[in-house]
Rosetta silent file (secondary structure, phi, psi, omega in degrees, C-alpha in Angstrom):
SEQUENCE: XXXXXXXXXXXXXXXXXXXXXXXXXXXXXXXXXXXXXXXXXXXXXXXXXXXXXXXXXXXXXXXXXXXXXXXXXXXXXXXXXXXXXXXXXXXXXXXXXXXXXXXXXXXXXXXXXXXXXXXXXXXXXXXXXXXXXXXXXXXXXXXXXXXXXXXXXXXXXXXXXXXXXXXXXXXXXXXXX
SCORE:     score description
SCORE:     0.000 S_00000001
   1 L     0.000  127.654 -178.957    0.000    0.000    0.000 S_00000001
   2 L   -75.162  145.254 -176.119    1.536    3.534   -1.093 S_00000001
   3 H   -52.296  -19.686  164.145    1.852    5.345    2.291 S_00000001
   4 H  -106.132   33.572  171.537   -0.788    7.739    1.208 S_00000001
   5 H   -99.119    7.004  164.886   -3.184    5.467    0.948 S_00000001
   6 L   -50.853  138.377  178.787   -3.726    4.762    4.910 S_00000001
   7 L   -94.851    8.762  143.471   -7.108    5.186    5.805 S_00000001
   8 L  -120.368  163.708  117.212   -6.166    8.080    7.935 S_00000001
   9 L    13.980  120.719  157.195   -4.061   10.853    7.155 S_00000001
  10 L   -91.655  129.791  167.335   -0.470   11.016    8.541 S_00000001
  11 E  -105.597  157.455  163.938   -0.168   14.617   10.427 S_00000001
  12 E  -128.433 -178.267 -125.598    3.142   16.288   11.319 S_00000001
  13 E  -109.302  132.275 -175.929    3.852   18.572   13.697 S_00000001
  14 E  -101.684  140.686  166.916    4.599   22.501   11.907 S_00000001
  15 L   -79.644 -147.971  103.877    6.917   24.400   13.639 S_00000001
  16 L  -129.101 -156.588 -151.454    8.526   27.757   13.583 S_00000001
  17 L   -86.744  -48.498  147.767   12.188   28.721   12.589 S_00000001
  18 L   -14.159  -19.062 -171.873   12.820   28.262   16.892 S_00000001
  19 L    49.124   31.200  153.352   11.302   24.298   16.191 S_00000001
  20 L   -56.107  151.151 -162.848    8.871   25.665   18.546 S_00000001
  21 L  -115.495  127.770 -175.950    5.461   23.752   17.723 S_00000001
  22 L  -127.250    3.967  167.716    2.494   25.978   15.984 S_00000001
  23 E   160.297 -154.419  164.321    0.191   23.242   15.196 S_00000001
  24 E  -158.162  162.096 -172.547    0.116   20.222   13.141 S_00000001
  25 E  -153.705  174.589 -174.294   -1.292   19.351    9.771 S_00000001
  26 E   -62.279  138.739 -170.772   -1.770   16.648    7.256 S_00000001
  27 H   -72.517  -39.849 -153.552    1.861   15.643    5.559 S_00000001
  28 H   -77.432  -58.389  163.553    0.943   15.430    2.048 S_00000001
  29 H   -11.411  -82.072 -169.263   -1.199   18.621    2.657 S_00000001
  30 H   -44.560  -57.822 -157.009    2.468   20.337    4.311 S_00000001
  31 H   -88.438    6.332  179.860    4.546   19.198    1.857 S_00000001
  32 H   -91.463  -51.320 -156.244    2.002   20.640   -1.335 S_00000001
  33 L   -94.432   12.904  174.845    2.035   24.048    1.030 S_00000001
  34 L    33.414   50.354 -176.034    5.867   24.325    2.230 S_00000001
  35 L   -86.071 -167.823 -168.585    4.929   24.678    5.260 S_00000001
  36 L  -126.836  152.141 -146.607    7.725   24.526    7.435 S_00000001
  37 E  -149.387  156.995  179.112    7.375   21.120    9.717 S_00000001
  38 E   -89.652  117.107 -163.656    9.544   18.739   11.984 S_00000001
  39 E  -129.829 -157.556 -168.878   10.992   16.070   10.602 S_00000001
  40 E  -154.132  157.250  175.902   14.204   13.962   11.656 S_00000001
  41 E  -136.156  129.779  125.839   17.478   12.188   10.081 S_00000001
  42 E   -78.582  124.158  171.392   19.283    9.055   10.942 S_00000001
  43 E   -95.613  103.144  104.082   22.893    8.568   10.359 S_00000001
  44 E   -53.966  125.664  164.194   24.597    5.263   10.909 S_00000001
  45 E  -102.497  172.906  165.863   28.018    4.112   10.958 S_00000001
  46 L  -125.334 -169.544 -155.407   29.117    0.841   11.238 S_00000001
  47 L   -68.629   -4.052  179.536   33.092   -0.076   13.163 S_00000001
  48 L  -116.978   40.425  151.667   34.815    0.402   10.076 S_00000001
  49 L    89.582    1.906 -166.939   33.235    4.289    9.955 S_00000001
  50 L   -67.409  152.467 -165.986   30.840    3.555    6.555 S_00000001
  51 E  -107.253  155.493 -171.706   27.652    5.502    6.825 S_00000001
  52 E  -120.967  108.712  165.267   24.079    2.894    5.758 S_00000001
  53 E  -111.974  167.064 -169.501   22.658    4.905    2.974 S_00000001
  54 E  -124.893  148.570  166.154   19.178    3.711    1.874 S_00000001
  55 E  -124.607  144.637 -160.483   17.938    4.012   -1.524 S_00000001
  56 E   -89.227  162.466  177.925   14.270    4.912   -1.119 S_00000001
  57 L   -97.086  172.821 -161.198   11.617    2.689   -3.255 S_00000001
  58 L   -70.609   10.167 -164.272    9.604    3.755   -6.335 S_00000001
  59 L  -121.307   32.761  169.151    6.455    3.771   -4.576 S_00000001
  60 L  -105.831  135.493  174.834    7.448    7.135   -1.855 S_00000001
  61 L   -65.033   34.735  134.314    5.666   10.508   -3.063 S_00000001
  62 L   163.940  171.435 -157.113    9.065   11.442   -3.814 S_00000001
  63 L    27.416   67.152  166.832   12.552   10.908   -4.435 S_00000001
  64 L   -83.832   90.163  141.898   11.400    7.379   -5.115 S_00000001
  65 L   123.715   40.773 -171.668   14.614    5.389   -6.039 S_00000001
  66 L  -111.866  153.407  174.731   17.173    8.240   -4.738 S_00000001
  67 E   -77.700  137.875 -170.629   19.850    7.824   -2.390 S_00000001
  68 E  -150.034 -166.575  149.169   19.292    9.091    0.986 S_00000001
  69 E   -48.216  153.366  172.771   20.202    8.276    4.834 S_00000001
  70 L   -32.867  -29.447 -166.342   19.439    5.630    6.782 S_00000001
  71 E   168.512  142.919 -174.527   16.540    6.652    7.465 S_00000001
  72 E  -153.891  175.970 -160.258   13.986   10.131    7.849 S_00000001
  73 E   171.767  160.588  163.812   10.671   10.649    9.137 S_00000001
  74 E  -126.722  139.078  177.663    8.452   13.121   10.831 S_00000001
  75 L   -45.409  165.344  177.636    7.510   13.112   14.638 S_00000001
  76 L  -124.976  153.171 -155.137    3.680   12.546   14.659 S_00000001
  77 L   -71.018  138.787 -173.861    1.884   15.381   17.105 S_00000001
  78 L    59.578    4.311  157.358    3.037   14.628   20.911 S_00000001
  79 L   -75.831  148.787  146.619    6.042   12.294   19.640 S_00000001
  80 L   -61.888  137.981  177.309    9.382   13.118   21.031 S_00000001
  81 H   -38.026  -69.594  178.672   11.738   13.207   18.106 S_00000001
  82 H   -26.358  -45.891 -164.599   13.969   10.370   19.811 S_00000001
  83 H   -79.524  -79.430  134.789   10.922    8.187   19.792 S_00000001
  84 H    35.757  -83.200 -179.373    9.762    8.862   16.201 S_00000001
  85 H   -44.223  -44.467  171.416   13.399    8.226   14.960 S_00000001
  86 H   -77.731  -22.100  173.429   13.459    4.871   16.505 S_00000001
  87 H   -60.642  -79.037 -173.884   10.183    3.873   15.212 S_00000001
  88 H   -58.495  -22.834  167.340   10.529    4.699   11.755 S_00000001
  89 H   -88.837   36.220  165.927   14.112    3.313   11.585 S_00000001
  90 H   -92.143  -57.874 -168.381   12.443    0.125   12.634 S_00000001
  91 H   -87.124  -16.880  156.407   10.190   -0.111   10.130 S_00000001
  92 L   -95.053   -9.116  157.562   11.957    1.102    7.415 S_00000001
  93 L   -88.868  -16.373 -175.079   15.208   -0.515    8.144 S_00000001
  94 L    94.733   -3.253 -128.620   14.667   -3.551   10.291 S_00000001
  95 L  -140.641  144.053  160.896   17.213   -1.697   13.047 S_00000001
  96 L  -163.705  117.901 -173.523   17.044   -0.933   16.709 S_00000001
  97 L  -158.368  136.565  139.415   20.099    0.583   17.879 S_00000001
  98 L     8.401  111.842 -160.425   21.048    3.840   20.272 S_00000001
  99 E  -129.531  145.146  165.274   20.309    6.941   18.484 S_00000001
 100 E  -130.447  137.151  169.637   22.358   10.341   19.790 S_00000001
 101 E   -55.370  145.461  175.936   21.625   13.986   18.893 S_00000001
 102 E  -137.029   -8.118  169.073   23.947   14.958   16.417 S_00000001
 103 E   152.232 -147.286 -158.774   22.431   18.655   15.537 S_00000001
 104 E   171.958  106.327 -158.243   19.593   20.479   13.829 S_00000001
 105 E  -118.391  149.313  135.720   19.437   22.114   10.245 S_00000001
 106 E  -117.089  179.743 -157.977   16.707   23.845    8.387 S_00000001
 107 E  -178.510  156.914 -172.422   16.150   23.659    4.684 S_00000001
 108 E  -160.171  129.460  166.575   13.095   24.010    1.791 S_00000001
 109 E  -158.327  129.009  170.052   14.115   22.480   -1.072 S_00000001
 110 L   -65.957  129.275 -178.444   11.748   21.311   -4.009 S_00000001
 111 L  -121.397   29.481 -176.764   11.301   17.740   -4.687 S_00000001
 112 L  -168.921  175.786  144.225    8.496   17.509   -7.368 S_00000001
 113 L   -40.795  -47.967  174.398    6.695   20.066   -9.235 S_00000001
 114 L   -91.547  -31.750 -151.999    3.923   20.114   -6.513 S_00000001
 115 L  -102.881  165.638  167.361    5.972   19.217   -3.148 S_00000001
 116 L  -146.330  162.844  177.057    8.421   21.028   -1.646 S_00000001
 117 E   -90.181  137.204  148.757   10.730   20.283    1.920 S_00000001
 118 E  -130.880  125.865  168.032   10.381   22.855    4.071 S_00000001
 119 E  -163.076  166.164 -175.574   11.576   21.258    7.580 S_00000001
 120 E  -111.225  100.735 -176.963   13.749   22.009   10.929 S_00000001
 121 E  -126.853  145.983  173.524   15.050   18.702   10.964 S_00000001
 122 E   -64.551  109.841  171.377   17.040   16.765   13.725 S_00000001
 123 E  -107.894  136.863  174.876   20.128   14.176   13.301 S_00000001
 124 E  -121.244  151.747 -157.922   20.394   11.688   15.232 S_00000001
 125 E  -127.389  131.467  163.983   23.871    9.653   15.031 S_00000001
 126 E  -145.424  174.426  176.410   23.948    5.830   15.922 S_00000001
 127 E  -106.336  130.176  165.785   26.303    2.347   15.708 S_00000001
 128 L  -150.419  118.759  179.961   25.047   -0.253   14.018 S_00000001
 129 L  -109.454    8.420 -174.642   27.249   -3.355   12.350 S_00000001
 130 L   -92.110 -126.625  174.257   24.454   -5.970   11.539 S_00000001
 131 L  -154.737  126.990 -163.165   22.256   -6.246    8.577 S_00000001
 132 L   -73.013  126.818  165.211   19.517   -4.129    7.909 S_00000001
 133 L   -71.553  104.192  164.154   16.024   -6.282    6.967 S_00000001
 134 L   -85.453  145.208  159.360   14.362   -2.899    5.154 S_00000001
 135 L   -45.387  111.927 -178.560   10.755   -3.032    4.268 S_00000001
 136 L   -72.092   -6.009  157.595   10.784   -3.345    0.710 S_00000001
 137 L   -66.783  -45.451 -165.655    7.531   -0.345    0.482 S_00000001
 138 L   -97.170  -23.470  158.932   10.004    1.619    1.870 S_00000001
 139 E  -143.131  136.967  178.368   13.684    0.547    0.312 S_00000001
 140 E   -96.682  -83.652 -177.306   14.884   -0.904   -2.356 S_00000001
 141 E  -114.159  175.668 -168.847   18.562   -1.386   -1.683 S_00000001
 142 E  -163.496  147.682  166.546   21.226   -0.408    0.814 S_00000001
 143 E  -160.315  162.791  159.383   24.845   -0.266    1.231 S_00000001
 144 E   -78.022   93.800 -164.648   27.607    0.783    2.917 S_00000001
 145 E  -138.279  148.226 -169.915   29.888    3.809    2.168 S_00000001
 146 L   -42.737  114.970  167.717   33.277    5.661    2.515 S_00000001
 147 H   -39.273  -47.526 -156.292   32.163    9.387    3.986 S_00000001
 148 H   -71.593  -69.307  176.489   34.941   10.999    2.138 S_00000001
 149 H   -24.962  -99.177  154.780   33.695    9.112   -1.007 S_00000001
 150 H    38.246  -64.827 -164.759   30.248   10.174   -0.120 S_00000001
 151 H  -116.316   24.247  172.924   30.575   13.738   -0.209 S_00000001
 152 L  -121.415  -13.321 -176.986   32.614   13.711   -2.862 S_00000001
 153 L  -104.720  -18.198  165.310   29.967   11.581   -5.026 S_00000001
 154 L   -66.822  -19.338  153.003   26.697   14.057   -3.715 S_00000001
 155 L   -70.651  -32.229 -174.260   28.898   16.986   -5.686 S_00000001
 156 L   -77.310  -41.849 -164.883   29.603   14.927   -8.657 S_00000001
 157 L  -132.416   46.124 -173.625   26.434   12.957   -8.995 S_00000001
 158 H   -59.045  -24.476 -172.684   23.711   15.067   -6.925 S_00000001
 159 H   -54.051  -19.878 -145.065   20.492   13.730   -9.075 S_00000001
 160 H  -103.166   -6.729  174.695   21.069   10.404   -7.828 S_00000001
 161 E   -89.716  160.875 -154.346   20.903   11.800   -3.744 S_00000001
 162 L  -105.430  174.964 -169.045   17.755   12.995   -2.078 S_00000001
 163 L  -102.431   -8.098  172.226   17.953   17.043   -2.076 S_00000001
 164 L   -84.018  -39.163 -178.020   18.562   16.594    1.890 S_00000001
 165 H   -60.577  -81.943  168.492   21.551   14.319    2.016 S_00000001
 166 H   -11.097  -59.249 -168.882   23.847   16.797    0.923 S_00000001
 167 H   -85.995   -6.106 -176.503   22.938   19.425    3.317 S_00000001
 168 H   -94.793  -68.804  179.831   22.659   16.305    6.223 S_00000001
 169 H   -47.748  -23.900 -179.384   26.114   15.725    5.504 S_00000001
 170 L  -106.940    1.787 -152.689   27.946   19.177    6.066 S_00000001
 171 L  -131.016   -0.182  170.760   25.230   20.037    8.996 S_00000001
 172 L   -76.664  154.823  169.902   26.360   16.313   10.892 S_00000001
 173 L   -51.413   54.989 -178.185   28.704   15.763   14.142 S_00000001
 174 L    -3.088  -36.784 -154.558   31.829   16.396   11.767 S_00000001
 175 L  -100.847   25.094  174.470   34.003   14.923   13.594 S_00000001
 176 L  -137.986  -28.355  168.149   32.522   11.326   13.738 S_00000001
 177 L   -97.385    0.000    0.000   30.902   11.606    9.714 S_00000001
């Protein structure tokens, strides 16, 4: 089932540029209307420092079959971020591991004709060495990869990256991605 096809609504929680909370509103709604909304990023390494990129599947209302982080998501009104983060990288990775703040970016970037990102979003940094089961609704492959590589292949070859991963990458705990 494509995720907006749930017989409710998913809402997230709108913000202001403070990630102060001003209401909450239906996502697809949010993301037609830029509003600007909370979302979250997980980064995992594993012991030999490679970051778990995801490549999202062709059936997400956008950047379907783009390279992105482990995992992203929005809090759902009265989630804590933490909890949120751990949810969704259960279900779309298969993973339950230790999540740490790692910072807090904002960013609006378009990713369709109609949608656009507008979000204050959260990284959260974790260890993980096993092997992710992903939901195949939600990813179609995964690997492992060199940081330096990384940010040297989101300049070269940005189409093939989510319009966030870039800006996730320079706005991370430096000194551990």
């Amino acid at each position: 089932m494509h995720e907006f096809e749930r017989a409710e609504p998913e809402s997230v929680i709108l913000v202001n540029e403070d990630d102060l909370a001003t209401g909450s509103g239906e996502k697809l709604a949010v993301h037609r209307d830029g509003s600007l909304h909370r979302a979250f990023s997980v980064m995992l390494l594993n012991s030999a420092g490679e970051l778990l990129l995801q490549r999202r599947a062709m059936t997400k209302y956008h950047s379907g079959g783009l390279w992105s982080n482990a995992c992203c998501g929005h809090p759902r009104p009265g989630e804590a971020v933490a909890v949120a983060a751990r949810r969704r990288l259960s279900e779309e990775m298969g993973i339950a591991c230790d999540l740490q703040v790692g910072g807090s970016f904002m960013y609006r970037a378009r990713v369709t004709p109609e949608l656009s990102e507008h979000e204050y979003d959260h990284i959260l940094l974790g260890e993980f060495d096993g092997r992710p089961e992903p939901d195949p609704d939600e990813v179609m492959e995964w690997r492992w990869i060199d940081s330096m590589f990384l940010r040297k292949d989101v300049i070269a070859q940005p189409e093939t990256y989510t319009a966030w991963l870039p800006l996730l990458l320079w706005a991370a705990d430096g000194d551990r991605i």
